[in-house]
C-alpha positions in Angstrom: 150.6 -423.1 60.9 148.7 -421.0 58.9 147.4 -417.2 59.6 144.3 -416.1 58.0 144.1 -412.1 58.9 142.3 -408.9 58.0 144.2 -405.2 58.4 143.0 -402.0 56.8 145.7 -399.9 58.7 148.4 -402.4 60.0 147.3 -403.3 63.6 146.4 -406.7 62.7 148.5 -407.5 60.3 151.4 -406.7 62.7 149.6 -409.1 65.3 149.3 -411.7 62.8 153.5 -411.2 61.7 154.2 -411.2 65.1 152.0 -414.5 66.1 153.9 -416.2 62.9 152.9 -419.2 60.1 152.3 -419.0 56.8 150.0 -415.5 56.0 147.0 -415.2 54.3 145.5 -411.6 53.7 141.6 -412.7 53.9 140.9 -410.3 51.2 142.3 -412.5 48.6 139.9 -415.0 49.3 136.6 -412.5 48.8 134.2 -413.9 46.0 136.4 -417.1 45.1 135.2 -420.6 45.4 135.2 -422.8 48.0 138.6 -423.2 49.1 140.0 -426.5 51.6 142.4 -425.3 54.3 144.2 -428.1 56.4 147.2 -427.2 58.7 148.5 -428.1 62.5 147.6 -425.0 63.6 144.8 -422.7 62.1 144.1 -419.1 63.4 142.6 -416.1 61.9 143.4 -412.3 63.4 140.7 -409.4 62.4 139.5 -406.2 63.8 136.4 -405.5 65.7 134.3 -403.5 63.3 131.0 -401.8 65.5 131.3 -404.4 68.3 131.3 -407.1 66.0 132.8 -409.8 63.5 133.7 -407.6 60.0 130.9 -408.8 57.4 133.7 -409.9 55.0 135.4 -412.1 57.5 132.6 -413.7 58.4 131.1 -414.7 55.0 135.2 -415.9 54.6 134.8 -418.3 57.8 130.8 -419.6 56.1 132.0 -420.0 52.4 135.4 -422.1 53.0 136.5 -425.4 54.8 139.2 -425.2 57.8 140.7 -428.3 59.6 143.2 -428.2 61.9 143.8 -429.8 65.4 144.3 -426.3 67.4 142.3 -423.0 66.2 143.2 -419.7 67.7 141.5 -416.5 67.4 142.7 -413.1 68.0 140.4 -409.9 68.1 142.4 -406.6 67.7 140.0 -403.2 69.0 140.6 -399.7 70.1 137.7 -398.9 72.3 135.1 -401.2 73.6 135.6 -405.4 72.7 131.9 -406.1 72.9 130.7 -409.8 72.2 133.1 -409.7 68.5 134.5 -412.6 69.8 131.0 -414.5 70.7 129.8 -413.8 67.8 133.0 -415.3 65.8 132.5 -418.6 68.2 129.1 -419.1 66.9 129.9 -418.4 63.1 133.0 -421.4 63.8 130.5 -423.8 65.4 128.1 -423.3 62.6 131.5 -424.4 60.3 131.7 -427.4 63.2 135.2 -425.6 64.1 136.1 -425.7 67.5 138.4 -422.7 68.7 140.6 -423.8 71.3 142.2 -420.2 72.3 140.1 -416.9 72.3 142.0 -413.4 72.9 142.3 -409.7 72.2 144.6 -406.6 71.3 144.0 -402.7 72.7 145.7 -401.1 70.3 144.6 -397.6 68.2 141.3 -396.8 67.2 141.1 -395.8 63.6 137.3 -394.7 63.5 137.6 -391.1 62.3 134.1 -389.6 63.5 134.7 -390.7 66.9 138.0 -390.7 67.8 141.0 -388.8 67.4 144.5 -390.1 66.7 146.1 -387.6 68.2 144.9 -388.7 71.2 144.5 -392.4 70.2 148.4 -392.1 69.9 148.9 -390.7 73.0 147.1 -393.6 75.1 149.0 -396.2 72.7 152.3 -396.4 75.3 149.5 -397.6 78.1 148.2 -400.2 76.7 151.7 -402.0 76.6 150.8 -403.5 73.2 154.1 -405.7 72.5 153.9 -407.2 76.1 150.3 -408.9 75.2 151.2 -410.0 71.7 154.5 -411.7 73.4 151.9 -414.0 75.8 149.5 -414.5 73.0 152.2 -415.7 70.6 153.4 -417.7 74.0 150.2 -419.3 74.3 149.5 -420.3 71.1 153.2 -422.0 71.1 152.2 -423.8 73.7 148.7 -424.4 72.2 147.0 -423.2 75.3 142.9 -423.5 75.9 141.1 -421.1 77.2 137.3 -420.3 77.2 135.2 -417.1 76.4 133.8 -415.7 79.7 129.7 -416.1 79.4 128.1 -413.3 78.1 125.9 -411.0 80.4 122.4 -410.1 80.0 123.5 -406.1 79.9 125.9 -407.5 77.0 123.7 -409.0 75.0 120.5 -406.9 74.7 123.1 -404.0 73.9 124.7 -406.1 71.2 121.6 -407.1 70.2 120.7 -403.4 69.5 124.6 -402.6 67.7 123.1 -405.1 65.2 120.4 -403.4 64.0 122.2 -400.1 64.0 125.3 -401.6 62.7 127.3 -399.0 60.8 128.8 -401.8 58.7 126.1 -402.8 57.5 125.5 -399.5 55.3 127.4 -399.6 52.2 126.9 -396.3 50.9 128.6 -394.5 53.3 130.9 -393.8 51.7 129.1 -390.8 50.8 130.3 -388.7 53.3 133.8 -388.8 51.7 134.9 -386.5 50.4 138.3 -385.8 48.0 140.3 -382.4 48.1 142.4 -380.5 45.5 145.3 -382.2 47.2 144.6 -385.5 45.0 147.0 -386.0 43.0 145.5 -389.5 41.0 148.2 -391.9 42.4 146.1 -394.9 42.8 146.7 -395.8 46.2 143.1 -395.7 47.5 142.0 -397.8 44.5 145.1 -400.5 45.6 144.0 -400.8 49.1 140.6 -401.3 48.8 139.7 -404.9 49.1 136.0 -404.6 48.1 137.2 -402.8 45.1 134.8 -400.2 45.7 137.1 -397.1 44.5 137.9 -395.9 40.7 140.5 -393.5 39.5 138.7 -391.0 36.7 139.3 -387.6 37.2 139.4 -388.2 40.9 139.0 -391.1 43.3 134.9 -392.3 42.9 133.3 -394.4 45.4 130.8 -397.3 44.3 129.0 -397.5 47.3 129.9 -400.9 48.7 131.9 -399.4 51.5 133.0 -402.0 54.3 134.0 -398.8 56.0 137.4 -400.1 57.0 139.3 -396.6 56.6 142.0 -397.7 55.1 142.0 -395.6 51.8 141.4 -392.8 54.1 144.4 -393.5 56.6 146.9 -394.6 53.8 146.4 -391.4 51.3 149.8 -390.6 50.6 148.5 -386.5 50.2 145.8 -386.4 52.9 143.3 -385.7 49.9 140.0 -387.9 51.9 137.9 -386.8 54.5 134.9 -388.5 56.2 132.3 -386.1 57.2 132.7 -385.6 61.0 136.0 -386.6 61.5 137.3 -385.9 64.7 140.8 -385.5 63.5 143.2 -384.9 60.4 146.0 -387.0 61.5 146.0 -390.5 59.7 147.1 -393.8 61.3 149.2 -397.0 59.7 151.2 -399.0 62.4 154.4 -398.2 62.2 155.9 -401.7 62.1 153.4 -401.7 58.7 154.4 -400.6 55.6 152.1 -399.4 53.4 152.7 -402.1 50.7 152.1 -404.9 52.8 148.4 -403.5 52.9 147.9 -403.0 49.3 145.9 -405.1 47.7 148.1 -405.9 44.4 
């Protein structure tokens, strides 16, 4: 079996370690050439980024080849699931992959301006994480089918309008960062970031091709970066994640 997954601050990875097979960090795969994956069992484990399949996984799903007999798909979130998981179907068709098992994770939100994760921490007990990843990884043992529930009308005209306003889609937010005195040059947000969009000089420089993921935020080892309007100064990693499992090295 092999794992394709995505995780700026651990939730998915953990899902994906936790599901089992061979892993593969998606990032590594970003601007190669075409690549031929063939396996039994073929799944890929992301986050929801604005209601939606992340940008990067999706060009990763168009630009390689996947054949297996079983696909599963697993959607982590920390709000609101929207129509992600639609949206990944019809990328897969598109590839002429059929996903035979669809499903998704609650777990902590690590979108700064909107949520804090103080709070987010203290909902996290409710949502009896470990008990859902258990029947997933069940189900996909057992290579169970299942099918997406048909979109609403409500659902997809609001979709329709997350698109256009898609916060993903703006690379250059990453101007509302900002680095304090407590940077201390160690690297780590440079490590992490898969789009290799930050540079050490005399401090941490953005390049403006943010996939606003968080992760160099959430995984400064000083607390030194700070997105305009965040609703909290706490940062998140799961804490079955260690931070070297998300560096990109």
């Amino acid at each position: 079996m092999k794992t394709f997954y995505f995780s700026a601050t651990g939730n998915s990875l953990y899902v994906a370690k936790s599901i089992g097979g061979e892993l593969f960090p998606i990032s590594i795969f970003i601007n190669k050439e075409l690549q031929i994956f063939k396996d039994e069992i073929i799944g890929f484990v992301f986050p929801c980024f604005s209601f939606e399949v992340p940008p990067f996984v999706k060009n990763f799903i168009e630009n390689n080849s996947f054949s297996a007999d079983y696909f599963f798909v697993i959607m982590t979130y920390g709000n609101t699931l929207g129509l992600g998981l639609h949206s990944f179907k019809k990328i897969a068709e598109q590839k002429n992959i059929k996903i035979n098992y669809y499903n998704s994770v609650l777990m902590v939100d690590n979108f700064l301006p909107l949520f804090s994760i103080e709070s987010q921490l203290k909902k996290e007990p409710k949502k009896k994480i470990g008990e859902k990843i258990g029947q997933i990884k069940s189900d996909i043992d057992q290579k169970k089918s299942n099918e997406l529930k048909k979109q609403t009308f409500l659902q997809t005209v609001m979709n329709a309008f997350l698109r256009k306003i898609n916060i993903n889609n703006k690379p250059k937010f990453d101007k509302y960062f900002k680095i304090n005195s407590k940077c201390n040059k160690c690297g780590v947000c440079e490590k992490i970031c898969f789009k290799n969009n930050i540079k050490i000089k005399e401090k941490p420089e953005y390049l403006h091709d943010c996939s606003l993921c968080f992760a160099c935020i959430h995984s400064c080892p000083t607390n030194a970066i700070h997105v305009k309007f965040e609703r909290s100064s706490t940062r998140f990693r799961n804490k079955n994640i260690n931070l070297k499992e998300l560096m990109n090295e």
